[in-house]
C-alpha positions in Angstrom: 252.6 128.9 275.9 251.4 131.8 274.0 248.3 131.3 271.5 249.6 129.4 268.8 251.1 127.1 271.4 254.7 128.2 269.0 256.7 129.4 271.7 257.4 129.0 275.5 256.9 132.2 277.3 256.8 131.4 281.3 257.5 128.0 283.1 256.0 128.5 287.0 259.1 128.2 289.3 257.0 126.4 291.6 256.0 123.3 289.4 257.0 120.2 290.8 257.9 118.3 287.4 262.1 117.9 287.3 261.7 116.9 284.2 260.9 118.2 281.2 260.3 117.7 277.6 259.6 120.5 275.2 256.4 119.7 272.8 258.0 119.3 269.2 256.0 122.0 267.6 257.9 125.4 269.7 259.8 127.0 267.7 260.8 129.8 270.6 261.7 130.0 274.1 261.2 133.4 275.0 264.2 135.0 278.1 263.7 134.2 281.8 261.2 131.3 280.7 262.5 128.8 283.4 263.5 131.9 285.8 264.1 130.5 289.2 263.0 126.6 288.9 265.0 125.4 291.5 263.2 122.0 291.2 264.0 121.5 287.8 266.9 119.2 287.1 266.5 118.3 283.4 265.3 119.4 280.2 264.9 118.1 276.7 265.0 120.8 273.8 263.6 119.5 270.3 265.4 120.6 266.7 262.2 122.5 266.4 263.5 125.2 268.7 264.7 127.9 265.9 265.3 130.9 269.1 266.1 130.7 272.6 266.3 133.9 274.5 268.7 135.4 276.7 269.4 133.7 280.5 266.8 131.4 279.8 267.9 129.3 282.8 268.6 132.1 285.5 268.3 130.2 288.7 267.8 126.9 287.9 270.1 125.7 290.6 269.5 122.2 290.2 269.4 122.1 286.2 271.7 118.8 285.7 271.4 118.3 282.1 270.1 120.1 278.5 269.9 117.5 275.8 269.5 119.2 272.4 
C-alpha cells in the first residue's frame, strides 16, 4: 500500500493467501500490482476502486474469478 493506504501498488507473488479481498478505502490499483501470483485464484474489487492500471493481472495463472 502506499502511505495513505489509497492505493495498491505491489502484491508479493509469493504470498500464500488465494484469496483476496481489497480494503474498502483504495481508490487505485497501480499496473503489474498482482504480477506473477500464481497462487492467487480469487479476488474481490470494492466500488471504491476509481483506477486500475494496465495488465494488472499478468501472470496470475490460477486467477479463477474477479468479483466487482
Amino acid at each position: 500500500y502506499d502511505k495513505y493506504i489509497t492505493k495498491i501498488i505491489c502484491f508479493p507473488s509469493n504470498y500464500n493467501q488465494i484469496n483476496f479481498i481489497i480494503p474498502n478505502n483504495i481508490k487505485r490499483i497501480d499496473s503489474y500490482t498482482f504480477l506473477n501470483c500464481h497462487k492467487l485464484k480469487s479476488i474481490s474489487i470494492p466500488s471504491s476502486v476509481e483506477i486500475i492500471g494496465d495488465k494488472v493481472f499478468e501472470g496470475c495463472s490460477n486467477l479463477e474469478s474477479i468479483n466487482l
